[in-house]
C-alpha positions in Angstrom: -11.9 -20.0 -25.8 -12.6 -19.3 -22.3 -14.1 -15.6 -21.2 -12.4 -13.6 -18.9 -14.3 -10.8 -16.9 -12.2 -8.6 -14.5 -13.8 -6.6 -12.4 -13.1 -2.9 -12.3 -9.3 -2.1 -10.7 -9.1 1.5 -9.8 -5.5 2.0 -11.4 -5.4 -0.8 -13.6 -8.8 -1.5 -15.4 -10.9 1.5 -13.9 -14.2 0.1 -16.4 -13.1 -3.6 -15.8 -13.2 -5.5 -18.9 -14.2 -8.8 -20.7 -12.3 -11.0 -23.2 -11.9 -14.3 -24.7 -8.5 -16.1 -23.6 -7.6 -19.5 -25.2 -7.7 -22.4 -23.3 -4.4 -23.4 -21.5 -3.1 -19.8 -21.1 -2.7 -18.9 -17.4 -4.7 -16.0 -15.9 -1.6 -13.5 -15.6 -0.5 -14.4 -19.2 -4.2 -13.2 -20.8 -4.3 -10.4 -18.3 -0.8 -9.1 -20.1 -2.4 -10.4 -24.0 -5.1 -7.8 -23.1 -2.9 -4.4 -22.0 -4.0 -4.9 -18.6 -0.3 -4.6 -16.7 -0.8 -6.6 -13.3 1.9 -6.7 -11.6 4.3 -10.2 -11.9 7.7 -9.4 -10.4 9.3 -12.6 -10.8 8.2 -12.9 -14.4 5.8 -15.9 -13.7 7.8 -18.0 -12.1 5.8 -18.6 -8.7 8.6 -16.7 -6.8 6.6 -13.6 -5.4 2.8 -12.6 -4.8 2.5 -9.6 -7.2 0.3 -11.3 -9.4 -2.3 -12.3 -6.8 -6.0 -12.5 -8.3 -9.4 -13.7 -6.4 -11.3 -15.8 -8.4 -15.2 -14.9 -7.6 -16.8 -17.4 -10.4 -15.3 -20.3 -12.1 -12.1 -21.1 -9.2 -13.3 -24.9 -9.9 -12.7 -25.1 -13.3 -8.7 -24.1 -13.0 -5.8 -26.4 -12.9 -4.9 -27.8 -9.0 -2.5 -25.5 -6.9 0.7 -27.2 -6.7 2.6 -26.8 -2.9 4.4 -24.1 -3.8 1.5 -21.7 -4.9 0.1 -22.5 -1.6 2.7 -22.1 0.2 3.5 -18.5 -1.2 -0.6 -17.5 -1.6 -0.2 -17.4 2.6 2.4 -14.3 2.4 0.0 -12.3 -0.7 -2.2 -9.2 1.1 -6.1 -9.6 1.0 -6.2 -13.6 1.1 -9.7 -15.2 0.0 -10.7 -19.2 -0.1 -10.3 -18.2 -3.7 -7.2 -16.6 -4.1 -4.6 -17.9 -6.7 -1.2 -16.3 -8.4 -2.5 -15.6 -12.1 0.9 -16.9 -13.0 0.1 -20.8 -11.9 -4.1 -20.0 -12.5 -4.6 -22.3 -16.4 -7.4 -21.3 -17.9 -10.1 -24.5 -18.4 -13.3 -24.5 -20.5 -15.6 -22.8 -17.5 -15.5 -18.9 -18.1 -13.6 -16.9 -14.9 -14.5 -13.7 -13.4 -11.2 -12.8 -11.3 -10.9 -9.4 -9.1 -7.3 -8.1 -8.7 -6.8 -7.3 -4.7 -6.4 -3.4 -4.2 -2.8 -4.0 -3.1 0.2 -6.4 -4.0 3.2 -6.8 -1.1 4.7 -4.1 -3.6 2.4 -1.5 -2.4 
């Protein structure tokens, strides 16, 4: 099991929260296992940016971006070195503490 710590989202997880996801799962799909409702408009299919996360410890330790991620990371609002779509983000052995960005392109 790999821990997840989210910092605090004002709407969606005002206390931010910690929580064991297995291994293999991607970001967004733990996020969702845990009642916190990010947004992921395409239903994780790496069609939109809704489900935008910054990875602040641990963005090593996940799976390789594939072209398209990148290619649709440059369109999501509040861009970082460690930015990722939740949806593609696979959860390794190395724990993750991800920040969801304030807005989506929905907002």
């Amino acid at each position: 099991m790999t821990q997840i710590i989210i910092l605090p989202h004002v709407e969606l997880c005002p206390e931010g929260a910690v929580f064991d996801a297995p291994v293999g799962q991607s970001i967004c799909d733990a996020l969702l296992d845990n009642d916190i409702e990010i947004e992921h408009a395409c239903e994780l299919s790496c069609a939109c940016t809704t489900c935008h996360v910054v990875v602040r410890e641990g963005f090593e330790s996940l799976g390789e971006m594939d072209e398209s991620e990148e290619d649709l990371l440059d369109r999501a609002w509040g861009l970082e070195p460690t930015s990722r779509l939740s949806c593609q983000a696979v959860l390794a052995q190395q724990d993750v503490t991800i920040e969801i960005p304030k807005y989506s392109i929905n907002h």
